[in-house]
MDTraj code that builds the backbone (N, CA, C; nanometers):
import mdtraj as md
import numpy as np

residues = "UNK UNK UNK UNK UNK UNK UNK UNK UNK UNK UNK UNK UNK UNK UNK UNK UNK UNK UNK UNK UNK UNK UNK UNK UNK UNK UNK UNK UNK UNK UNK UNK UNK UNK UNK UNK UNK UNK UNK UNK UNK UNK UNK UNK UNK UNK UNK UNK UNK UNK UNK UNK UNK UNK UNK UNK UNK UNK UNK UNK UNK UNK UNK UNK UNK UNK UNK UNK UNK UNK UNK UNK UNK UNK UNK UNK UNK UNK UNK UNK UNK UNK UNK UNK".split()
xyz = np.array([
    [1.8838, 6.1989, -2.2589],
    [1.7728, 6.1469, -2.1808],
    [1.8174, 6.1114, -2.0381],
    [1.9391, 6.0982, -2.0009],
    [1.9841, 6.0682, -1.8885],
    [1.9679, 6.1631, -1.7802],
    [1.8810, 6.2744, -1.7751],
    [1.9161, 6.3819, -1.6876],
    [1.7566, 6.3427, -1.6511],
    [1.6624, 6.2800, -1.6931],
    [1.5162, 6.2342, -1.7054],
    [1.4399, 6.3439, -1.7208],
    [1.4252, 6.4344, -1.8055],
    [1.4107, 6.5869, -1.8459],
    [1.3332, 6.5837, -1.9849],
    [1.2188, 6.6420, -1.9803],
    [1.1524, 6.6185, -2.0864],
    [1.2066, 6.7158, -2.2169],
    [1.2309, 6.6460, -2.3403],
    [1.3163, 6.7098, -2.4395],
    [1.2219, 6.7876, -2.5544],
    [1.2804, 6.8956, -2.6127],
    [1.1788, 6.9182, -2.7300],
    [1.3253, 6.8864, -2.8411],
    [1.3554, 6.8185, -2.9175],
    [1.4117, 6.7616, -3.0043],
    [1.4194, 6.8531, -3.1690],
    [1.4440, 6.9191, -3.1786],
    [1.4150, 6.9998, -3.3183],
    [1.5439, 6.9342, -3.4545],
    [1.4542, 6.8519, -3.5184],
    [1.5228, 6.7684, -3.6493],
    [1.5233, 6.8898, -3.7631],
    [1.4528, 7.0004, -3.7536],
    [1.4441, 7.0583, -3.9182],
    [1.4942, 7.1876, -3.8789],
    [1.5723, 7.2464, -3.7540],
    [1.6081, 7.3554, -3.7311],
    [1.4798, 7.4666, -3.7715],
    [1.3750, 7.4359, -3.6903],
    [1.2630, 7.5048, -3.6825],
    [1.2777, 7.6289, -3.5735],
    [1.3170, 7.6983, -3.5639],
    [1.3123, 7.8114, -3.4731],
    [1.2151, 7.8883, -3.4536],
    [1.0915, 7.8537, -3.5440],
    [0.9432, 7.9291, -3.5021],
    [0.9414, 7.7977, -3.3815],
    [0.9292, 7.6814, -3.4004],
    [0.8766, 7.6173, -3.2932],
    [0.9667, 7.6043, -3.1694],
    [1.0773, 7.6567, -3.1605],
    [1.1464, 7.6422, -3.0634],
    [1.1271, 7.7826, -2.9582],
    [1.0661, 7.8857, -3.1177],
    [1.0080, 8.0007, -2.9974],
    [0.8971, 7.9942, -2.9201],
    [0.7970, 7.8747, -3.0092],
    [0.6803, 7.8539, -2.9294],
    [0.7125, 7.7573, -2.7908],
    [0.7968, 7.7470, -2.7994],
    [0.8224, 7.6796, -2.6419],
    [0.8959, 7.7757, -2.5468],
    [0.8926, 7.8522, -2.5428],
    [0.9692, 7.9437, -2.4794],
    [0.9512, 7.8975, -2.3305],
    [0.8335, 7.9674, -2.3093],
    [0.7789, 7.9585, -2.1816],
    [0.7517, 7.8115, -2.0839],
    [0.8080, 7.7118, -2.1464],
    [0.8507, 7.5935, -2.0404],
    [1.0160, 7.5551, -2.0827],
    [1.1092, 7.6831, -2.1170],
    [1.2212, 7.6159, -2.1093],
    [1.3021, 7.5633, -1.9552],
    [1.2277, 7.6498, -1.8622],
    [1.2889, 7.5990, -1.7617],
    [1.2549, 7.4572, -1.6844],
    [1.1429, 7.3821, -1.7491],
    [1.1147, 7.2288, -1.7546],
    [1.1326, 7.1418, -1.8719],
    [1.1828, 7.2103, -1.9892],
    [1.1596, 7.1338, -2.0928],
    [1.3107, 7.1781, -2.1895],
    [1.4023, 7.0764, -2.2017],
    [1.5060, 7.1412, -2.2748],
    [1.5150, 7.0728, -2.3980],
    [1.5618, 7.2437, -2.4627],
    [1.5574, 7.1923, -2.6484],
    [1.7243, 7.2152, -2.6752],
    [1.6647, 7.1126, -2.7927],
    [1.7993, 7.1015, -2.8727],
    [1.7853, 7.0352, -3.0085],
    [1.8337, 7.0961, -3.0878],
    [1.8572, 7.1017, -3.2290],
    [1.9340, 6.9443, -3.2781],
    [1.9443, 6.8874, -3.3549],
    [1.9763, 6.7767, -3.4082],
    [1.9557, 6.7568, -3.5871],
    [2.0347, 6.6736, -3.6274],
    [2.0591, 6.7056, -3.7576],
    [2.0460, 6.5026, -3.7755],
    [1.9781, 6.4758, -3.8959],
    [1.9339, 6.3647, -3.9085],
    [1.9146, 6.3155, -4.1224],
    [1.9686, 6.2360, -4.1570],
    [1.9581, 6.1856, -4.3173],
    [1.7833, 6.2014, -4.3143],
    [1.7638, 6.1013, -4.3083],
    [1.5849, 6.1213, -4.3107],
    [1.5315, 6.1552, -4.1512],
    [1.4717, 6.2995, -4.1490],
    [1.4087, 6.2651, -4.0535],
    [1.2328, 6.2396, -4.0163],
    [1.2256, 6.1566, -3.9230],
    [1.1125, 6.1069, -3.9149],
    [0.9912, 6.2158, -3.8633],
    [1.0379, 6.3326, -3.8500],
    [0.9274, 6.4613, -3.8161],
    [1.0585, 6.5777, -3.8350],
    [0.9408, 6.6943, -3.8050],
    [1.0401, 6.8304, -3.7686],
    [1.1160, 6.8071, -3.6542],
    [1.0224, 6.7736, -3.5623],
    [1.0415, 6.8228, -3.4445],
    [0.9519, 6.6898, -3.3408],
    [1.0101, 6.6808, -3.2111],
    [0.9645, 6.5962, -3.1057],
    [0.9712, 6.6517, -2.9499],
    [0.8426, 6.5865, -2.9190],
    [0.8620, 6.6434, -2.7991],
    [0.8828, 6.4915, -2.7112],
    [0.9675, 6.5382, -2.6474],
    [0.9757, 6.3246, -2.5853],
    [0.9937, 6.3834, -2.4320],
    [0.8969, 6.2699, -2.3786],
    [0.8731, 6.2815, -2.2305],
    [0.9782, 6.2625, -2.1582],
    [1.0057, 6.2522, -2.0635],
    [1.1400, 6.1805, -1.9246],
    [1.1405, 6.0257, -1.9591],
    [1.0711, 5.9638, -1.9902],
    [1.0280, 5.8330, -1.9645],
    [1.0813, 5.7893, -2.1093],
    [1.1561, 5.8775, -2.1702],
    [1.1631, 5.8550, -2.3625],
    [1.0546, 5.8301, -2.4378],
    [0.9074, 5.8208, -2.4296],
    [0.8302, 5.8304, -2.5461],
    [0.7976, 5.9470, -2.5879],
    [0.7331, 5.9885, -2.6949],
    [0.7182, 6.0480, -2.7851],
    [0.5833, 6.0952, -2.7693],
    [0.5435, 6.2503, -2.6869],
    [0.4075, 6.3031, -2.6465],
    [0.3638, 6.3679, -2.6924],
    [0.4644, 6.4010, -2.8552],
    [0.3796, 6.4864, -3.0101],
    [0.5189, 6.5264, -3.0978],
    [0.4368, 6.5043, -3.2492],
    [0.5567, 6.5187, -3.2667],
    [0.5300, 6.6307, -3.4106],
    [0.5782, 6.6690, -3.5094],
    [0.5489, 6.8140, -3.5738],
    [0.5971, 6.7258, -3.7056],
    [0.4728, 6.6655, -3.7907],
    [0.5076, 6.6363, -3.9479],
    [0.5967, 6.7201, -4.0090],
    [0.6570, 6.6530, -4.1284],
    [0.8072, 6.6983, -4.1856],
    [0.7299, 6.8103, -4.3030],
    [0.7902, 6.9505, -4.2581],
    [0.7142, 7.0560, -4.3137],
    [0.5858, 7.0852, -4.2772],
    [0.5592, 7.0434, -4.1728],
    [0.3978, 7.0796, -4.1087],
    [0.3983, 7.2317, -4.1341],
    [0.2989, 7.3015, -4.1444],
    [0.3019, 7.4392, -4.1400],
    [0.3167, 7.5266, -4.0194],
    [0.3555, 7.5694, -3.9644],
    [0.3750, 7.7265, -3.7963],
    [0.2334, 7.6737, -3.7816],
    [0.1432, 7.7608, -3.8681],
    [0.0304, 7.7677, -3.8449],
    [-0.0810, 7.6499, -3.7531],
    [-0.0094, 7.5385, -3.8169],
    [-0.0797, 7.4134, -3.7250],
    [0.0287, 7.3498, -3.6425],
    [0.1427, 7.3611, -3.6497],
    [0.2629, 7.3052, -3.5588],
    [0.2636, 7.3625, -3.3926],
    [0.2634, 7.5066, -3.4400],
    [0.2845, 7.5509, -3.3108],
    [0.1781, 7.5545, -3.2252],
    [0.0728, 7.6069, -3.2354],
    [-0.0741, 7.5814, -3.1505],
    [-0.0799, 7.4391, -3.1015],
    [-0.0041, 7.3697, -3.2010],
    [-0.0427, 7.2129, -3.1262],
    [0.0910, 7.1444, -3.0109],
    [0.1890, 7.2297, -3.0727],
    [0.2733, 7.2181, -2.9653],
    [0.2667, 7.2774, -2.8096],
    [0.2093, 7.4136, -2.8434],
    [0.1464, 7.4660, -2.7376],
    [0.0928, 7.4170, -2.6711],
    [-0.0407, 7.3293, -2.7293],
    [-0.1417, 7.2722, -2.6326],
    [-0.0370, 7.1517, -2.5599],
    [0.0553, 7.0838, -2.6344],
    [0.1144, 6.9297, -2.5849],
    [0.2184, 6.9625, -2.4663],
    [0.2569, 7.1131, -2.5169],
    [0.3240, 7.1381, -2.3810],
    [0.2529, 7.1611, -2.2141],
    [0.1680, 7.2695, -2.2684],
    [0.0357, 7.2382, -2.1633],
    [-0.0222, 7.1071, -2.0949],
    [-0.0396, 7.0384, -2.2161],
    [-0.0995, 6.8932, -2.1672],
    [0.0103, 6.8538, -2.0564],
    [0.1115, 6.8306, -2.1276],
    [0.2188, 6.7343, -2.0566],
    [0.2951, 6.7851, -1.9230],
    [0.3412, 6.8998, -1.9501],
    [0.4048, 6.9855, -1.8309],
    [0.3275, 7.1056, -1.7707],
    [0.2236, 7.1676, -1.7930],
    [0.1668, 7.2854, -1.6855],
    [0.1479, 7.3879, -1.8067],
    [0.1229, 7.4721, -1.7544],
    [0.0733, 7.5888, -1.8220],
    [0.2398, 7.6609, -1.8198],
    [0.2689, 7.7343, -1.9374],
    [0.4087, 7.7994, -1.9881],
    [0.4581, 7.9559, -1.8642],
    [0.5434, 7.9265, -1.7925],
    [0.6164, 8.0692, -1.6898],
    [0.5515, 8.1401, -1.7247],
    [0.4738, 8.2109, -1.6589],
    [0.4280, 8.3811, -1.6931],
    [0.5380, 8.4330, -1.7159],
    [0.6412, 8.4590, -1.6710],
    [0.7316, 8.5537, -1.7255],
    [0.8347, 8.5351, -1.8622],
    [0.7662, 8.4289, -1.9215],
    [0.8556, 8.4038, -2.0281],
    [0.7197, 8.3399, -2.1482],
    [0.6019, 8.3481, -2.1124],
    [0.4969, 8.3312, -2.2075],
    [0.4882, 8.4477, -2.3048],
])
top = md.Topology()
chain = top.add_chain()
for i, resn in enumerate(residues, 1):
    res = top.add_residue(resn, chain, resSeq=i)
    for name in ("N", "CA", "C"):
        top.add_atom(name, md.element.get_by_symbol(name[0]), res)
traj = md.Trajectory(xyz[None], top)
């Protein structure tokens, strides 16, 4: 968090949702993490460290990623054309 860089946090080694972020990696950096219980799949945490969505433990692609989509949108801009 020290770089003040908004994180996408991946607890369940989800790599569908890390593809759905593709297109804001150059504002938004991911990284994988390994956790006893974790409290979601996946997080998206702002610069500021809170928590601006986060992906229930086993949520399905089907509803994870569209909603990550939109939170990335919401929060940071619409995803690089050249990497959407």
């Amino acid at each position: 968090m020290r770089p003040a860089r908004p994180v996408l946090l991946d607890l369940a080694d989800r790599s569908d949702l890390r593809e759905s972020a593709q297109g804001w990696e150059r504002r938004v950096d991911v990284r994988t993490a390994k956790t006893g219980e974790r409290p979601a799949d996946v997080l998206l945490i702002r610069p500021d460290a809170h928590i601006a969505w986060a992906a229930a433990v086993d949520e399905p692609a089907g509803t994870a990623a569209p909603a990550l989509r939109q939170a990335l949108s919401d929060w940071f801009g619409a995803p690089d054309a050249d990497d959407a």
